[in-house]
C-alpha positions as CSV (number, residue, x, y, z in Angstrom):
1,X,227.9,27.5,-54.7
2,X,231.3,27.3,-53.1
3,X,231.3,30.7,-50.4
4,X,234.5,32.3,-52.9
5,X,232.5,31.9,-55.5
6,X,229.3,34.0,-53.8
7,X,231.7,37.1,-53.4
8,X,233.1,37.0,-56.5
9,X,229.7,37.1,-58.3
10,X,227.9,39.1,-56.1
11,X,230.8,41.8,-56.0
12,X,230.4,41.6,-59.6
13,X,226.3,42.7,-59.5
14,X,227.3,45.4,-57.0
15,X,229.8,47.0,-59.3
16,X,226.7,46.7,-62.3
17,X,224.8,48.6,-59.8
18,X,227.1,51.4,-59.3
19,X,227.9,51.3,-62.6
20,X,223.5,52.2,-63.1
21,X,223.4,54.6,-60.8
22,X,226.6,56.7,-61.7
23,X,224.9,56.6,-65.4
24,X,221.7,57.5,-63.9
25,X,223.1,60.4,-61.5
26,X,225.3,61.5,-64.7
27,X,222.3,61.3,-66.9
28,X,224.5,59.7,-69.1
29,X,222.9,59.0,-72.7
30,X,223.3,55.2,-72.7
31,X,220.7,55.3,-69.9
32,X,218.5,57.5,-72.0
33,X,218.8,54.9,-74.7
34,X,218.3,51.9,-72.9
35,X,215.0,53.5,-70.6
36,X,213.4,54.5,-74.0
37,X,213.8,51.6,-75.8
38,X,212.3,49.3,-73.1
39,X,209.5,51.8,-72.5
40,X,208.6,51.9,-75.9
41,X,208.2,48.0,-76.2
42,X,205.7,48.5,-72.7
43,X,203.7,50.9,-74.5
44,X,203.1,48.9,-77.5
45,X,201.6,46.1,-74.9
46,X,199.2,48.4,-73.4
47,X,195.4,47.3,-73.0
48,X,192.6,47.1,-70.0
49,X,193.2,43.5,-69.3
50,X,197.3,44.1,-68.8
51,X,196.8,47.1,-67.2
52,X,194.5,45.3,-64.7
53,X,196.6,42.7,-63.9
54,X,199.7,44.9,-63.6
55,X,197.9,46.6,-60.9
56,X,197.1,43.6,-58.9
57,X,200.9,42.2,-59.7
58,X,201.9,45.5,-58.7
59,X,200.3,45.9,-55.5
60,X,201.1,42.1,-54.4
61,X,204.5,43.5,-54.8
62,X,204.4,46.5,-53.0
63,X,207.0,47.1,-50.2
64,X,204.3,47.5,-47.2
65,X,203.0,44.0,-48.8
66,X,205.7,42.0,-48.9
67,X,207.2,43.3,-45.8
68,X,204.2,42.1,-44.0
69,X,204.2,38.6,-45.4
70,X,208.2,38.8,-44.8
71,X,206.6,39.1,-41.1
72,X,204.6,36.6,-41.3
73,X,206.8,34.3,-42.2
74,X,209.5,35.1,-39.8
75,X,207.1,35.0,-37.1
76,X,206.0,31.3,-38.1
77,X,209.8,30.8,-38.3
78,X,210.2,32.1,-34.8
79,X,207.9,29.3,-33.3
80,X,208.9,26.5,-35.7
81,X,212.4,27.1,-36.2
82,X,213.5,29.5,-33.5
83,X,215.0,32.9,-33.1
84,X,217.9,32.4,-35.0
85,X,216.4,32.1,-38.6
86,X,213.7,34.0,-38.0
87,X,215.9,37.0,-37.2
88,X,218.2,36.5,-40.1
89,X,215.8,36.2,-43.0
90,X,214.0,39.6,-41.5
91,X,217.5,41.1,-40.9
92,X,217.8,40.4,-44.7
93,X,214.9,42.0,-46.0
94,X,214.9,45.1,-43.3
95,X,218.5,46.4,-43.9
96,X,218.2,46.2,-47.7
97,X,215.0,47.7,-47.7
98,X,217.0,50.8,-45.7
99,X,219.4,50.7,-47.9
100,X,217.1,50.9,-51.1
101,X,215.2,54.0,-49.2
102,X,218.9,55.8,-48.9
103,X,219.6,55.1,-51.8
104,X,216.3,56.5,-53.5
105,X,217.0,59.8,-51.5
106,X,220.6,60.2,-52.4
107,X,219.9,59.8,-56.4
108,X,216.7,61.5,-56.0
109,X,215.0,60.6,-59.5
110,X,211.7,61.8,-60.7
111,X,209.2,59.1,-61.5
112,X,208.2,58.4,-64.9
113,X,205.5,61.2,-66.6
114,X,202.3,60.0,-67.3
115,X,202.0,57.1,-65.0
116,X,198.9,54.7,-64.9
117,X,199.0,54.1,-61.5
118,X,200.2,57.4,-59.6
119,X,202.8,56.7,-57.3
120,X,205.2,59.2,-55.1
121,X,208.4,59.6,-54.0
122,X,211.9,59.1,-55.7
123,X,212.3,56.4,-58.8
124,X,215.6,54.8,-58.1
125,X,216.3,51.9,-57.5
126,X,212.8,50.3,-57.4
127,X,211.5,49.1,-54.1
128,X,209.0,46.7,-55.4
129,X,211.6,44.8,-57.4
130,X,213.7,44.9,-54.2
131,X,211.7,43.4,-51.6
132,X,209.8,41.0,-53.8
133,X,213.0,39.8,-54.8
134,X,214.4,38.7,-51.3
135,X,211.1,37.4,-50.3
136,X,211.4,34.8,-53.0
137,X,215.1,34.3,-52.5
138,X,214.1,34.0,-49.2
139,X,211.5,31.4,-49.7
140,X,213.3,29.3,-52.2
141,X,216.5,29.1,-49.6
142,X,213.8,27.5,-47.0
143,X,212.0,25.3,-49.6
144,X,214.1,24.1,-52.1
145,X,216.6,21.7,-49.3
146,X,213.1,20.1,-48.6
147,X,212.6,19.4,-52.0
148,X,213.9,15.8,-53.4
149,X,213.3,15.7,-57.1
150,X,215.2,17.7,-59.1
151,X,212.8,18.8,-61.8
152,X,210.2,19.8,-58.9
153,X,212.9,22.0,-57.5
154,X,213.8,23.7,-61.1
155,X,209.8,24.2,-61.1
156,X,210.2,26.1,-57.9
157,X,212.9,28.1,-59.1
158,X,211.2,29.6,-62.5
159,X,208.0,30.3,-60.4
160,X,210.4,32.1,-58.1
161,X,212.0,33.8,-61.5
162,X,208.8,34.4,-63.1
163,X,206.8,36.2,-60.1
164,X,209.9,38.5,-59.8
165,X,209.9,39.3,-63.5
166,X,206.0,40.5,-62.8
167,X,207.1,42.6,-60.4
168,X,209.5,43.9,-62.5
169,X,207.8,44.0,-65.8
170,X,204.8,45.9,-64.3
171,X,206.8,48.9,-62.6
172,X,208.2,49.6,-66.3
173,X,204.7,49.3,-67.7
174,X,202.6,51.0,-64.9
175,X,205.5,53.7,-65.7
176,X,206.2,53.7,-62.2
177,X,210.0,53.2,-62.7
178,X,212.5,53.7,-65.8
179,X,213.7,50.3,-67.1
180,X,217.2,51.0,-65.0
181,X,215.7,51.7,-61.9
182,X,214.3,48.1,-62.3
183,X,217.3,46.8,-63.4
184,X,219.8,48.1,-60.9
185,X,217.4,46.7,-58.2
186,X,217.7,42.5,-59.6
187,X,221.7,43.3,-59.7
188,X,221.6,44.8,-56.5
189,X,219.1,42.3,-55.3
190,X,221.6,39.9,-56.8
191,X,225.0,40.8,-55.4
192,X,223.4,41.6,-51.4
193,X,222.1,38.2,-51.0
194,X,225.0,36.5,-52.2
195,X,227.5,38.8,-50.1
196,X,224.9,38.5,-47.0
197,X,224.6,34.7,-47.3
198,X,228.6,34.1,-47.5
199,X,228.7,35.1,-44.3
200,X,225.5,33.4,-43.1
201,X,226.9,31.1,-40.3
202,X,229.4,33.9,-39.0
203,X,225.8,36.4,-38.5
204,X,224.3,33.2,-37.0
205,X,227.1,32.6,-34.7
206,X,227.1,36.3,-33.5
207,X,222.9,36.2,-33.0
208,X,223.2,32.9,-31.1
209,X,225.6,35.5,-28.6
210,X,223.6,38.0,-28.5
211,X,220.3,36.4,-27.9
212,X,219.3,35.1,-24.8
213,X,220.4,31.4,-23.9
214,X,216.9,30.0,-23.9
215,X,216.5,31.4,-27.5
216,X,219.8,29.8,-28.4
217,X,219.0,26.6,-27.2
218,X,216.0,26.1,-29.7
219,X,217.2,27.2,-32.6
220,X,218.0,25.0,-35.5
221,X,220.5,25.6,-38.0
């Protein structure tokens, strides 16, 4: 994807976001709608074995989870790859999260009533979805240039899709997060990653400054 067309469409999720949260922070009906509609179709699917598994999905998903393998990975990054990449995907994941966090406190939303799995703090936007989503973003950008066939790398890509929509789908049904707090999080997901990663070799270019020389010197683009 030519770099004009990465800010045009991810300037076009942004505005969906803030188009969510104004609706949210207005309480607007449409909101009201589209957050009951969705959670009614969850309830309907409600058993043991789902709720089971949404709890594991859940918890692989979790912030502190994903975080940690995001460290993980950029720390076998760091000795395979260098600095440079290592800092950039963790740079990534780290501001977003932030942002996410101000933005939870600045809408301040109640959680859902009657949730399956208690959870605290503000609903909006959902931090699971977030950071589970620029993990696998983060992964595919890594994996998929090192893939050759075509089909195998389509595979890649609806595993990628399908763990997210897990993620997603079990905040809504845990009742956890309102269908819009999950929502707003893939467009804003969306829109940050392709606004970040325009500028990818101008932030690489200003980290290979910063850092030390000998850090510079190993790094591979």
């Amino acid at each position: 994807m030519e770099i004009s067309q990465k800010k045009i469409i991810g300037i076009g999720f942004l505005v969906t976001f803030v188009i969510l949260a104004t609706g949210v922070v207005s309480h607007a009906h449409w909101i009201h709608v589209l957050d009951t509609s969705i959670s009614s179709l969850a309830t309907k699917s409600i058993s043991p074995m789902n709720t089971q598994v949404f709890k594991i999905v859940a918890f692989l998903g979790s912030p502190v989870i994903v975080i940690g393998l995001t460290v993980l990975l950029c720390a076998y990054l760091w000795t395979r790859q260098g600095a440079i990449i290592s800092l950039w995907i963790a740079g990534i994941q780290l501001f977003g999260s932030a942002f996410v966090a101000i933005m939870k406190q600045l809408v301040a939303r109640s959680r859902p009533l009657h949730q399956l799995v208690a959870d605290t703090g503000f609903s909006f936007p959902s931090g699971h979805t977030f950071c589970t989503t620029i993990l696998v973003f983060s992964i595919l950008m890594l994996c998929l240039p090192l893939i050759q066939d075509q089909e195998n790398q389509l595979i890649a890509m609806l595993a990628g899709a399908l763990w997210i929509g897990m993620v997603a789908v079990s905040r809504i049904y845990l009742r956890d997060h309102f269908a819009s707090d999950v929502l707003a999080s893939v467009f804003f997901d969306s829109g940050y990653w392709l606004i970040v990663t325009a500028y990818e070799e101008a932030i690489k270019r200003l980290l290979k400054r910063i850092l030390p020389r000998k850090d510079t010197i190993t790094c591979k683009n």
